[in-house]
mmCIF file of the N, C-alpha and C atoms, coordinates in Angstrom:
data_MODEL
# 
_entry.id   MODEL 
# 
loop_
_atom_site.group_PDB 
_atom_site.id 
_atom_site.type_symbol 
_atom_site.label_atom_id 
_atom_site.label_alt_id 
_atom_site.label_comp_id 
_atom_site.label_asym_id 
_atom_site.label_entity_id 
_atom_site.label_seq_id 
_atom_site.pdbx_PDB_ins_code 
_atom_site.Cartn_x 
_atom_site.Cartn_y 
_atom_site.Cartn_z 
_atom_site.occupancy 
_atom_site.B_iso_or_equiv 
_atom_site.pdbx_formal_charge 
_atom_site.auth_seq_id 
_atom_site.auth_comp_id 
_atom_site.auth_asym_id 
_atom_site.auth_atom_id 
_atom_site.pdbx_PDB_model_num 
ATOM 1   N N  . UNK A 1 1  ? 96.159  -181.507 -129.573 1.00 0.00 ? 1  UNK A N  1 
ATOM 2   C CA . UNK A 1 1  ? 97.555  -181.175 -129.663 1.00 0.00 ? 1  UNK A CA 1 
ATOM 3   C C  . UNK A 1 1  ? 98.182  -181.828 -130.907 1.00 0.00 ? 1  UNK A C  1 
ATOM 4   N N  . UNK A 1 2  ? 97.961  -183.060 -131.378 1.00 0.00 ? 2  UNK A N  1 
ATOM 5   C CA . UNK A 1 2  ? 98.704  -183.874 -132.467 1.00 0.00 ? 2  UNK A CA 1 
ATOM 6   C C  . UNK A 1 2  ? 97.352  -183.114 -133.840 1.00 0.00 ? 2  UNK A C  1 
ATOM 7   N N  . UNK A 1 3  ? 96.861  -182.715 -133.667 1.00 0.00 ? 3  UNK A N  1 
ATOM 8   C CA . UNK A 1 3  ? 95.640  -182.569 -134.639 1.00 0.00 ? 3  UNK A CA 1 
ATOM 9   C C  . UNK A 1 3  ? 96.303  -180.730 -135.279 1.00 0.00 ? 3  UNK A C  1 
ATOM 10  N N  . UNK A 1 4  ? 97.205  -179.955 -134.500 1.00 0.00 ? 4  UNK A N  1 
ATOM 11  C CA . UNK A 1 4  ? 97.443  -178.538 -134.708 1.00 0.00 ? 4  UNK A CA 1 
ATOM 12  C C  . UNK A 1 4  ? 98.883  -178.972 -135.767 1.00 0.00 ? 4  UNK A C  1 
ATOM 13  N N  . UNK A 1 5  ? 99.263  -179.939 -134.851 1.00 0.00 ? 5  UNK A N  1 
ATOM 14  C CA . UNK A 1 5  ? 101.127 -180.179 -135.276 1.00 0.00 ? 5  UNK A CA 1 
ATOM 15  C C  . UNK A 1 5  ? 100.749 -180.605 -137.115 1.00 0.00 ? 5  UNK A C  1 
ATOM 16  N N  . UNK A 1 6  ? 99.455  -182.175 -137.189 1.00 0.00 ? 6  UNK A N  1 
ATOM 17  C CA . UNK A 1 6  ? 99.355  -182.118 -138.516 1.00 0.00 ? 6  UNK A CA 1 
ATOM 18  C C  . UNK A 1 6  ? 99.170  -180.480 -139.077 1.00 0.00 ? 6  UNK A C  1 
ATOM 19  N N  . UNK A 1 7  ? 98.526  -179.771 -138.803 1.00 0.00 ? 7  UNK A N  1 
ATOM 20  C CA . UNK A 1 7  ? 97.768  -178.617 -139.564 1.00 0.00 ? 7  UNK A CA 1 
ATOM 21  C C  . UNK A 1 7  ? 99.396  -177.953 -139.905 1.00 0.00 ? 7  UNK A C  1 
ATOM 22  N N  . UNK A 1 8  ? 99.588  -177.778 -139.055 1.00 0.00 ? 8  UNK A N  1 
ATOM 23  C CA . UNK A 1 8  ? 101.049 -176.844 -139.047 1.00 0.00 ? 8  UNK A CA 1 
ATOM 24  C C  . UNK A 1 8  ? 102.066 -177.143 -140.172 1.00 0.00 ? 8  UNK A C  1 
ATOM 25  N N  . UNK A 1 9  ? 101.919 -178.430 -140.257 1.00 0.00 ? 9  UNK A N  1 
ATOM 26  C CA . UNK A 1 9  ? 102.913 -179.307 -140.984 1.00 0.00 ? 9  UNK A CA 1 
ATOM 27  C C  . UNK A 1 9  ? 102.212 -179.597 -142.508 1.00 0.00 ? 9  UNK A C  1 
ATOM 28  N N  . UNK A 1 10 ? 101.051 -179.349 -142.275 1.00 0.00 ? 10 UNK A N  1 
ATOM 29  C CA . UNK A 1 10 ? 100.175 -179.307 -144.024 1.00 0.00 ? 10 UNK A CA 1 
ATOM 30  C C  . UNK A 1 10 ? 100.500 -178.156 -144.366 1.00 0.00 ? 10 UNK A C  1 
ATOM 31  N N  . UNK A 1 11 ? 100.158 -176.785 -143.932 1.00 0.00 ? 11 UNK A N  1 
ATOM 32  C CA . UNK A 1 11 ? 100.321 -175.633 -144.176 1.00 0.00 ? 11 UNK A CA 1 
ATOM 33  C C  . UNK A 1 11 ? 101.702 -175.558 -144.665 1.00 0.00 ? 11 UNK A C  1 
ATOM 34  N N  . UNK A 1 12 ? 102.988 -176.019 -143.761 1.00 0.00 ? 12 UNK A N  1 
ATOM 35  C CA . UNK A 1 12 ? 104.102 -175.861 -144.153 1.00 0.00 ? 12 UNK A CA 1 
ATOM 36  C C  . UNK A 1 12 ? 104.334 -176.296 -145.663 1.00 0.00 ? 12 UNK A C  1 
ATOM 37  N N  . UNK A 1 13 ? 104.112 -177.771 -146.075 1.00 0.00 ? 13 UNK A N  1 
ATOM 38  C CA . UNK A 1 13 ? 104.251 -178.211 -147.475 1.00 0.00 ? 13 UNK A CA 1 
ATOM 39  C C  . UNK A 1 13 ? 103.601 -178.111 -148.149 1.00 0.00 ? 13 UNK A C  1 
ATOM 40  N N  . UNK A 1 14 ? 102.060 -176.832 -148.090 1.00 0.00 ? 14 UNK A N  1 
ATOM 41  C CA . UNK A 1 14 ? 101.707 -176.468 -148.921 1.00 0.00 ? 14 UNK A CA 1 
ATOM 42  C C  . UNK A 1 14 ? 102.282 -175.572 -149.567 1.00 0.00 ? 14 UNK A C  1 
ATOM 43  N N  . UNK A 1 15 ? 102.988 -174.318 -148.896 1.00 0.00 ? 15 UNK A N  1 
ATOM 44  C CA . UNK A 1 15 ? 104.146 -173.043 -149.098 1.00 0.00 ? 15 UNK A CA 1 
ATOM 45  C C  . UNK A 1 15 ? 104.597 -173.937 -150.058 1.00 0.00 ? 15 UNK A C  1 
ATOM 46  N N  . UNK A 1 16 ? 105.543 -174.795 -149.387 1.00 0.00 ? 16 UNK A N  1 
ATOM 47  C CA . UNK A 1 16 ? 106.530 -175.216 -149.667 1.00 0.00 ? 16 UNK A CA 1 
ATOM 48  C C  . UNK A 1 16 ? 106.201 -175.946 -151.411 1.00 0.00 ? 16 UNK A C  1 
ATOM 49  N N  . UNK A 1 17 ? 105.529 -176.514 -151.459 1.00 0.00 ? 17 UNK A N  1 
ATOM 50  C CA . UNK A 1 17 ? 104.340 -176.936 -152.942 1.00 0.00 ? 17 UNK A CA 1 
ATOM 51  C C  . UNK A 1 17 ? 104.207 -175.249 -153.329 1.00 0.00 ? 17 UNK A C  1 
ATOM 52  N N  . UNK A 1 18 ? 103.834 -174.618 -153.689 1.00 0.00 ? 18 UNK A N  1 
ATOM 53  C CA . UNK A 1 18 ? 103.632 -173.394 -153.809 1.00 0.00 ? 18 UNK A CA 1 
ATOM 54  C C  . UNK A 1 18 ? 105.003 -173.044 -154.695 1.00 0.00 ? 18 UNK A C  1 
ATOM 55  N N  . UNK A 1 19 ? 105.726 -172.848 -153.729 1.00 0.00 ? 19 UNK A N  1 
ATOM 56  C CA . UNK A 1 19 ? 107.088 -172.520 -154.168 1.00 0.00 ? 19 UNK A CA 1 
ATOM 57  C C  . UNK A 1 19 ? 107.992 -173.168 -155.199 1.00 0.00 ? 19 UNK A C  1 
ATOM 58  N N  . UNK A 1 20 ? 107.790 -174.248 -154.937 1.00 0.00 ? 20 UNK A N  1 
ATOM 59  C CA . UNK A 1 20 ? 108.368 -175.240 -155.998 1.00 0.00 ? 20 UNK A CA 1 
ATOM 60  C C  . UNK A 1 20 ? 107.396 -174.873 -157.442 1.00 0.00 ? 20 UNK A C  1 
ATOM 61  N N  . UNK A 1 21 ? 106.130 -175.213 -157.242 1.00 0.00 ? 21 UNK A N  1 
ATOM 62  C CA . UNK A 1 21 ? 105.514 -174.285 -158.681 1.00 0.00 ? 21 UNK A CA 1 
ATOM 63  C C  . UNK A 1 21 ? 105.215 -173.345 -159.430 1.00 0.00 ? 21 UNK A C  1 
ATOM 64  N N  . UNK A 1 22 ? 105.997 -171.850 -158.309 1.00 0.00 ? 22 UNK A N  1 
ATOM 65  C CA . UNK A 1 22 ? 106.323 -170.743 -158.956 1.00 0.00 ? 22 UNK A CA 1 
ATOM 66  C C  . UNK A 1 22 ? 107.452 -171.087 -160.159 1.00 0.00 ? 22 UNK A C  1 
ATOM 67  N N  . UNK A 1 23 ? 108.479 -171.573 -158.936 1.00 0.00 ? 23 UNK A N  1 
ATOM 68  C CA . UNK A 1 23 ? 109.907 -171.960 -159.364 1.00 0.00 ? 23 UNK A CA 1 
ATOM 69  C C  . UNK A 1 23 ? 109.295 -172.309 -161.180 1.00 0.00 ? 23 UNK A C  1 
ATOM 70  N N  . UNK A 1 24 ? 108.880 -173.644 -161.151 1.00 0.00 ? 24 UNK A N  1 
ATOM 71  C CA . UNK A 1 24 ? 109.165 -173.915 -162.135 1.00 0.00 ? 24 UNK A CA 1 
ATOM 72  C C  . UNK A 1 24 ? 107.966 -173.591 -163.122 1.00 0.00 ? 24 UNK A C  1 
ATOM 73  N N  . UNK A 1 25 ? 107.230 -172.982 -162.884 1.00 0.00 ? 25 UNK A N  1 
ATOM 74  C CA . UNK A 1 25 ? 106.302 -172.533 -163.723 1.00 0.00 ? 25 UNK A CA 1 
ATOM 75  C C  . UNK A 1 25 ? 107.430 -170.699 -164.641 1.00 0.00 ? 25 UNK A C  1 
ATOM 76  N N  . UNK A 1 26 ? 108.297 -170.182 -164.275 1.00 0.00 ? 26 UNK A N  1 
ATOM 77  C CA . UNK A 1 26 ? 109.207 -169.747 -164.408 1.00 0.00 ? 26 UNK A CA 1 
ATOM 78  C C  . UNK A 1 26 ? 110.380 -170.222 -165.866 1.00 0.00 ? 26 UNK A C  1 
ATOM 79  N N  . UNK A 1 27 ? 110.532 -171.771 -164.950 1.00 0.00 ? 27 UNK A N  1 
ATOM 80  C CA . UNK A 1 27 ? 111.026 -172.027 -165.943 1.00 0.00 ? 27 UNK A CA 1 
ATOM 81  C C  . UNK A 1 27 ? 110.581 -172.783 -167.218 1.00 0.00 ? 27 UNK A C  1 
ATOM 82  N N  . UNK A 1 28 ? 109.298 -173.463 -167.055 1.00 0.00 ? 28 UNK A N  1 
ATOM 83  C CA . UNK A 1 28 ? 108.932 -173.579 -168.243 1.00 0.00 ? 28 UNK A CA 1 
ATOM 84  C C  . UNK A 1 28 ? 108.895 -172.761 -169.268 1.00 0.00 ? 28 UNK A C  1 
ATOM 85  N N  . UNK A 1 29 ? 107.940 -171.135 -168.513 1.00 0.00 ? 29 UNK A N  1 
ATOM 86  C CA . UNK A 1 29 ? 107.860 -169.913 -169.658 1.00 0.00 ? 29 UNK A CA 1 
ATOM 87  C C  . UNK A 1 29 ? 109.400 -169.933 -170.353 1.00 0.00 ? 29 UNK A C  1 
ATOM 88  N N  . UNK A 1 30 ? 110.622 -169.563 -169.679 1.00 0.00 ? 30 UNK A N  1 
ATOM 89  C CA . UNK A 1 30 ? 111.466 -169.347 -169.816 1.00 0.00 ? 30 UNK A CA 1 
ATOM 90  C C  . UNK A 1 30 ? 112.281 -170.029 -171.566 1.00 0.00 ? 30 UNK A C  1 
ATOM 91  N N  . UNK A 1 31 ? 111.823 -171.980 -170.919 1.00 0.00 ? 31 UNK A N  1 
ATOM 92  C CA . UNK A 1 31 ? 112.179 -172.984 -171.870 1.00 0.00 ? 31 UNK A CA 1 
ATOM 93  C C  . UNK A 1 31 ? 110.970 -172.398 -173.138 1.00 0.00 ? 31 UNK A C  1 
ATOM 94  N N  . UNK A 1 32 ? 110.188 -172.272 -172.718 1.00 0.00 ? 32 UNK A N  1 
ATOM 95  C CA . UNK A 1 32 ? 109.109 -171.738 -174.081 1.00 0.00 ? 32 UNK A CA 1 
ATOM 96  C C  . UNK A 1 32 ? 109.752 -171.157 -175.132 1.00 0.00 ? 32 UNK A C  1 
ATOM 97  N N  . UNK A 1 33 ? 110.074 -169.632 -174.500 1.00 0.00 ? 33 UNK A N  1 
ATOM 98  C CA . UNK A 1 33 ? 110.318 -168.847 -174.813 1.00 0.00 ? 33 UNK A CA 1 
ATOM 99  C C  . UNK A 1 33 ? 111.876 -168.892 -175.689 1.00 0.00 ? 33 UNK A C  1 
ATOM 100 N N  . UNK A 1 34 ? 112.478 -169.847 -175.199 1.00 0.00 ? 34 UNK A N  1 
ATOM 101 C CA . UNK A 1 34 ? 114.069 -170.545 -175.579 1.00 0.00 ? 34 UNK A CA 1 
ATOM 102 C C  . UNK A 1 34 ? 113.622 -171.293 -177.204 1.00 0.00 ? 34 UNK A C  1 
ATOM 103 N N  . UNK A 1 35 ? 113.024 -171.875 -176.647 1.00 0.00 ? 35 UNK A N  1 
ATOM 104 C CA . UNK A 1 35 ? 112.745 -172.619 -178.128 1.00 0.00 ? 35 UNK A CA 1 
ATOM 105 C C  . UNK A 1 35 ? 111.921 -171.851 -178.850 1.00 0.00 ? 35 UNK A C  1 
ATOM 106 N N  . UNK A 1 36 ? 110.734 -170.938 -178.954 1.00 0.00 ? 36 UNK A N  1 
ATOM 107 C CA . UNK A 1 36 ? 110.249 -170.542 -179.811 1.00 0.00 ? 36 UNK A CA 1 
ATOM 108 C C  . UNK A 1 36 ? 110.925 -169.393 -180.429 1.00 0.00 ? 36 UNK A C  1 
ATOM 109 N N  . UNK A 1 37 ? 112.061 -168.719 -179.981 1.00 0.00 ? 37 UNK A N  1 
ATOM 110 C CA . UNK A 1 37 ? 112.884 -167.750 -180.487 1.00 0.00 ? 37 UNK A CA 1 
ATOM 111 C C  . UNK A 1 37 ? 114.245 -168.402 -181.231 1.00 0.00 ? 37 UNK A C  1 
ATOM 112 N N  . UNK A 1 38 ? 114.844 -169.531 -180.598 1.00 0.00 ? 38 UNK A N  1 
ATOM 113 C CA . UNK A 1 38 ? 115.502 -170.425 -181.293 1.00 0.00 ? 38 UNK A CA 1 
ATOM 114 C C  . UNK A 1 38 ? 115.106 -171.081 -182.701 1.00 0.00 ? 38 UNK A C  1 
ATOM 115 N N  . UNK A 1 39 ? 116.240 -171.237 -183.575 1.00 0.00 ? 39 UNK A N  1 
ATOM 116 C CA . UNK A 1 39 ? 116.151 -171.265 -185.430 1.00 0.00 ? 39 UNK A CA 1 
ATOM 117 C C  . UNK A 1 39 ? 115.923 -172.889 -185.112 1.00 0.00 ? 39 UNK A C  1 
ATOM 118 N N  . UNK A 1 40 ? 116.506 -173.573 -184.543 1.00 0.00 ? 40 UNK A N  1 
ATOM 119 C CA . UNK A 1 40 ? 116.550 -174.923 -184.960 1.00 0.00 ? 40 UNK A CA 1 
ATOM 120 C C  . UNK A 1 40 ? 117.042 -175.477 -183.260 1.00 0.00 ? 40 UNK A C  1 
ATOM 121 N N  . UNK A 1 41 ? 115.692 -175.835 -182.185 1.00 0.00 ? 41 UNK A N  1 
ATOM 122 C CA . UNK A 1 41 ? 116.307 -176.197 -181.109 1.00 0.00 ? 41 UNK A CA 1 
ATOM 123 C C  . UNK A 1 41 ? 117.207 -177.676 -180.798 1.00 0.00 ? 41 UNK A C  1 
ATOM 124 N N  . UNK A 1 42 ? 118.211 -178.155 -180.570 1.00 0.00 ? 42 UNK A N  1 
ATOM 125 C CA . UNK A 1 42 ? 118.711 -179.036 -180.123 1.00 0.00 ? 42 UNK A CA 1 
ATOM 126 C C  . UNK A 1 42 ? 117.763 -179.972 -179.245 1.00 0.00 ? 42 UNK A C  1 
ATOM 127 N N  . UNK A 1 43 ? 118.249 -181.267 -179.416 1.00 0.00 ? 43 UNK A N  1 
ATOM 128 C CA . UNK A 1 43 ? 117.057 -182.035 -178.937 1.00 0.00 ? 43 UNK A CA 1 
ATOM 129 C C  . UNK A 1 43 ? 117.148 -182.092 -177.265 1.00 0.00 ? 43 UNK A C  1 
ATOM 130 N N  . UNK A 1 44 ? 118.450 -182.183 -176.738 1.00 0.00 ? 44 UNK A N  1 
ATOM 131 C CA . UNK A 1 44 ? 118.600 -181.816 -175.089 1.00 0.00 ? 44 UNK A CA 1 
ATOM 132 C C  . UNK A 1 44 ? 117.394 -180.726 -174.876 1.00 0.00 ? 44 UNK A C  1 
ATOM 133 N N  . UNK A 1 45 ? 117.405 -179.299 -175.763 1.00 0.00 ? 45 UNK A N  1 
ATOM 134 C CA . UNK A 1 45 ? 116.613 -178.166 -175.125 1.00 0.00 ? 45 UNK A CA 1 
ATOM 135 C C  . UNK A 1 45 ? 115.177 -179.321 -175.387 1.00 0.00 ? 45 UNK A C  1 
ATOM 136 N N  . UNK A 1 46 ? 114.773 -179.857 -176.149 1.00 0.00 ? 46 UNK A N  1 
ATOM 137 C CA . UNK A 1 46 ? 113.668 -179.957 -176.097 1.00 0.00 ? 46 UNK A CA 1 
ATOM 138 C C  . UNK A 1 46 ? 113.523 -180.911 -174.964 1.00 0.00 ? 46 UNK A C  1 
ATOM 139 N N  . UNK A 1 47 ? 114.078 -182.120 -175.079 1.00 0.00 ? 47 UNK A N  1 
ATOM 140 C CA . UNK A 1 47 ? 114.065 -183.083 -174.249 1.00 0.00 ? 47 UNK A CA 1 
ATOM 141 C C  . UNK A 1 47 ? 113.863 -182.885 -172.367 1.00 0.00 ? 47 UNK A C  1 
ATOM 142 N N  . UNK A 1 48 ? 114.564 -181.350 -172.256 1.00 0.00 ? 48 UNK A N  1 
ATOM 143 C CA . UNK A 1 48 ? 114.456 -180.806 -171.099 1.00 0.00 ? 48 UNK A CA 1 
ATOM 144 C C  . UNK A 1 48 ? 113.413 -179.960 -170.695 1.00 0.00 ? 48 UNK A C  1 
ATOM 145 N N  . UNK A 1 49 ? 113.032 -179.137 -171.352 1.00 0.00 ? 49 UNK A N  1 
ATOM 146 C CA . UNK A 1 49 ? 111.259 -178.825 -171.318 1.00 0.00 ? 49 UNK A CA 1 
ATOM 147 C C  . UNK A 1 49 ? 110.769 -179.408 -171.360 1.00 0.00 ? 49 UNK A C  1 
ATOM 148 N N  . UNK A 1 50 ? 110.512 -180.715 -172.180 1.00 0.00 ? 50 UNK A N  1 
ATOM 149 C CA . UNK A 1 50 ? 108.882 -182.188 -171.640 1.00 0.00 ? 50 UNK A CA 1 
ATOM 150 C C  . UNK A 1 50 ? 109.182 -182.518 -170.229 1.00 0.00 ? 50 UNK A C  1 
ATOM 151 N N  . UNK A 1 51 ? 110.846 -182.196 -169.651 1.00 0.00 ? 51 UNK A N  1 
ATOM 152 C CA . UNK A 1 51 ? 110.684 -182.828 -168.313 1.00 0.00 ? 51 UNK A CA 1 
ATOM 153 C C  . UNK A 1 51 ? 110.469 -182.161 -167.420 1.00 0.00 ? 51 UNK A C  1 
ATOM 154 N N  . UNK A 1 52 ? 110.788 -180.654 -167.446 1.00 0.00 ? 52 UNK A N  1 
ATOM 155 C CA . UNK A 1 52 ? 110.124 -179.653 -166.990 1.00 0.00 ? 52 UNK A CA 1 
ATOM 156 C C  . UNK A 1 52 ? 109.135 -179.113 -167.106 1.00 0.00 ? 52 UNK A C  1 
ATOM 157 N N  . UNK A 1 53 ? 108.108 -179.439 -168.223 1.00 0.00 ? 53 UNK A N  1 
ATOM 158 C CA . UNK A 1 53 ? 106.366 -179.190 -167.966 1.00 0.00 ? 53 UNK A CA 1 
ATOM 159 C C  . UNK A 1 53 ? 105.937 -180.615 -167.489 1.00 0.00 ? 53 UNK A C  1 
ATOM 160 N N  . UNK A 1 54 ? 106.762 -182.121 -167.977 1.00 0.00 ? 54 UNK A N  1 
ATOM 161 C CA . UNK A 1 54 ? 105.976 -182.817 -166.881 1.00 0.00 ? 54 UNK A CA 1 
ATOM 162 C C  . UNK A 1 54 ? 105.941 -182.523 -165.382 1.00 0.00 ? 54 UNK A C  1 
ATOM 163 N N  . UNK A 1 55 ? 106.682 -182.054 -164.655 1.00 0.00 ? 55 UNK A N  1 
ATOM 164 C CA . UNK A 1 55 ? 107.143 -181.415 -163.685 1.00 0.00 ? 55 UNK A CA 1 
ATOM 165 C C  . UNK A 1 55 ? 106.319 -180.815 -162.785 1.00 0.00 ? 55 UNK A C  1 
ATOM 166 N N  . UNK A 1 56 ? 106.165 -180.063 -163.810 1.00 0.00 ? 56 UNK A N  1 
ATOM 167 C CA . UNK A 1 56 ? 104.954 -178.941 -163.489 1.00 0.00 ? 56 UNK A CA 1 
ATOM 168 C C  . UNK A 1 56 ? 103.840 -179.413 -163.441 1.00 0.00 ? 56 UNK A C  1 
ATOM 169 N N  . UNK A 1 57 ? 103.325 -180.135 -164.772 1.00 0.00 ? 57 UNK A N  1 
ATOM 170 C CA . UNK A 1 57 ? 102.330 -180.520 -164.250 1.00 0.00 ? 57 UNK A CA 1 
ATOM 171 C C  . UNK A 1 57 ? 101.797 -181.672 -163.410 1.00 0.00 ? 57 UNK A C  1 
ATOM 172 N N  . UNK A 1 58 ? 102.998 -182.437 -162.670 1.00 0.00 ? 58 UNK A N  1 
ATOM 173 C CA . UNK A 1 58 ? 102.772 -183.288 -161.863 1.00 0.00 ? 58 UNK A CA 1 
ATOM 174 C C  . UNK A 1 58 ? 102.469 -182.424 -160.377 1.00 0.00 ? 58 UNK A C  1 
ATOM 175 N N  . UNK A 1 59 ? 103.438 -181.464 -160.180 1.00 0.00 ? 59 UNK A N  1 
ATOM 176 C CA . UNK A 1 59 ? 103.052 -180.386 -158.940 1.00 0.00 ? 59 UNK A CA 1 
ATOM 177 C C  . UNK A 1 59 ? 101.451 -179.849 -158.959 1.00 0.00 ? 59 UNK A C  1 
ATOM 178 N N  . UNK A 1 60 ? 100.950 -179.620 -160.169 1.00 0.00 ? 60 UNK A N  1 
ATOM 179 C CA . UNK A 1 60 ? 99.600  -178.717 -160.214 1.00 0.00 ? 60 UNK A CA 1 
ATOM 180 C C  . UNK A 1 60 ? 98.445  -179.745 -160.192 1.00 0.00 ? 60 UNK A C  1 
ATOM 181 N N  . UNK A 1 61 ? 98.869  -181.504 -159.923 1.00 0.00 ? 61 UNK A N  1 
ATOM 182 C CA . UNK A 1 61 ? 98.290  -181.987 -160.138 1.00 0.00 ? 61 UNK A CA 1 
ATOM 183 C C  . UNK A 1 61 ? 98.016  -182.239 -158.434 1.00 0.00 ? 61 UNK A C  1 
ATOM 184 N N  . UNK A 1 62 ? 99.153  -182.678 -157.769 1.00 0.00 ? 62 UNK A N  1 
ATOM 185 C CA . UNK A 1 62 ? 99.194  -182.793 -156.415 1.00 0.00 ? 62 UNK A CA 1 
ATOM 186 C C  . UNK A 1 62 ? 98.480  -182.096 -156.119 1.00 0.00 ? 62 UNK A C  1 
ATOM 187 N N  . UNK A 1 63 ? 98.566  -180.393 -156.212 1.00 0.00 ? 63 UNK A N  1 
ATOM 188 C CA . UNK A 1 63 ? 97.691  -179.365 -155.358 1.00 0.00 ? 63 UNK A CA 1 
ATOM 189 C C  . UNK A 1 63 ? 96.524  -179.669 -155.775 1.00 0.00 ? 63 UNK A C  1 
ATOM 190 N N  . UNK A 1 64 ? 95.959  -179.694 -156.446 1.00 0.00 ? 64 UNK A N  1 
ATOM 191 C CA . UNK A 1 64 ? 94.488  -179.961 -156.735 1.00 0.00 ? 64 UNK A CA 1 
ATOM 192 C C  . UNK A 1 64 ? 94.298  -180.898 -155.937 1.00 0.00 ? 64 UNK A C  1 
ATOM 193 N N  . UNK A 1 65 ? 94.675  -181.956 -155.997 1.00 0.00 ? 65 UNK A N  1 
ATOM 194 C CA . UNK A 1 65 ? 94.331  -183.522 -155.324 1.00 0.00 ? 65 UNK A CA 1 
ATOM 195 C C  . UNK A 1 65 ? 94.556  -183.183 -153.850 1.00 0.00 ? 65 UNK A C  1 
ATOM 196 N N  . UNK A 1 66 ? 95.243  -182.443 -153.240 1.00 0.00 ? 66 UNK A N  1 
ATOM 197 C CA . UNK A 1 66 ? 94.635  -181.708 -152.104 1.00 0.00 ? 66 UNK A CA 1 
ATOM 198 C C  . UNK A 1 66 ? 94.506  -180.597 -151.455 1.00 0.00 ? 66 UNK A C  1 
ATOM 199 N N  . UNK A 1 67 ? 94.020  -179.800 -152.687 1.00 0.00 ? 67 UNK A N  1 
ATOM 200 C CA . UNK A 1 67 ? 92.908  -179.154 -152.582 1.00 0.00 ? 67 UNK A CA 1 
ATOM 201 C C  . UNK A 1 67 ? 93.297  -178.038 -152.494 1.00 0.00 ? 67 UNK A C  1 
ATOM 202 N N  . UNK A 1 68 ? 94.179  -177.551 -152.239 1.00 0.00 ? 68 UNK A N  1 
ATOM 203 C CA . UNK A 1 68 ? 95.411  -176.541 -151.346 1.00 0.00 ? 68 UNK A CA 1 
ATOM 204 C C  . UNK A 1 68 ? 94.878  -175.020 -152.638 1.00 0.00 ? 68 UNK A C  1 
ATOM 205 N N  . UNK A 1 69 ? 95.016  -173.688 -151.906 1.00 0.00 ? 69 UNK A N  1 
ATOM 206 C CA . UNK A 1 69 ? 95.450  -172.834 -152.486 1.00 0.00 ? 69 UNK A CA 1 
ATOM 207 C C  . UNK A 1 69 ? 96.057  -171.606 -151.728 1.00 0.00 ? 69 UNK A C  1 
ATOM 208 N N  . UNK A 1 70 ? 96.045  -170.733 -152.582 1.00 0.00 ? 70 UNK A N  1 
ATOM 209 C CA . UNK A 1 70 ? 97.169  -169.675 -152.026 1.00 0.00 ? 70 UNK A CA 1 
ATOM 210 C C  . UNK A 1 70 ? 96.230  -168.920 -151.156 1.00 0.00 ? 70 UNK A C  1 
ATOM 211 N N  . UNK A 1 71 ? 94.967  -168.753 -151.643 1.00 0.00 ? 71 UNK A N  1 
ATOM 212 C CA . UNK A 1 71 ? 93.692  -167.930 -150.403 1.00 0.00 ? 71 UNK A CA 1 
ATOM 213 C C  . UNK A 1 71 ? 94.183  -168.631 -148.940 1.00 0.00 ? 71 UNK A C  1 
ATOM 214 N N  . UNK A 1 72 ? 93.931  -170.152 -148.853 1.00 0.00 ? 72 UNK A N  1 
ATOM 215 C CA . UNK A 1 72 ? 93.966  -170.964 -147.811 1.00 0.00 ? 72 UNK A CA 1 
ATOM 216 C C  . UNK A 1 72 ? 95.149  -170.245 -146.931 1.00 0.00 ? 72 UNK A C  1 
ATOM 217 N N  . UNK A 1 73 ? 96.400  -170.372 -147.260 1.00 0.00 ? 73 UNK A N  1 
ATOM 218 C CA . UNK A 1 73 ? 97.480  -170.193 -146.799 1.00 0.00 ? 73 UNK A CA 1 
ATOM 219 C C  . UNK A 1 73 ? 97.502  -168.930 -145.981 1.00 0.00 ? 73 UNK A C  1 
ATOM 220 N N  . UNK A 1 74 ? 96.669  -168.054 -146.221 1.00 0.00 ? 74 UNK A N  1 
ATOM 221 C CA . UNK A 1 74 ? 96.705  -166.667 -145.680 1.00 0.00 ? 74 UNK A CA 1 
ATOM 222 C C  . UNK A 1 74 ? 96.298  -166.373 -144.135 1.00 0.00 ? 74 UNK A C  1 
# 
């Protein structure tokens, strides 16, 4: 019974992990795409994309480390 509730509750914050790295995998392209079409980016834009691909890649780092993918979830 306590062994389903963990499962239930991994599954849940895996979505939930999931989601958050659509999210911002979104907005990185987005910031990419901001600055490489931009003449001369302001240092905020830049300053805010390193914190949004660290971001990202702190999320893609979690999932790996356990193990998680979108097959699983199904």
């Amino acid at each position: 019974m306590l062994f389903r509730k963990k499962s239930k509750l991994r599954k849940l914050e895996n979505i939930r992990l999931f989601e958050q790295l659509e999210s911002h995998k979104v907005q990185v392209d987005s910031e990419k795409n901001l600055i490489e079409r931009s003449i001369d980016p302001s240092d905020d834009v830049l300053n805010r994309a390193k914190i949004t691909e660290a971001i990202y890649s702190f999320l893609l780092r979690e999932a790996r480390e356990r193990q998680a993918s979108k097959n699983k979830l199904r």
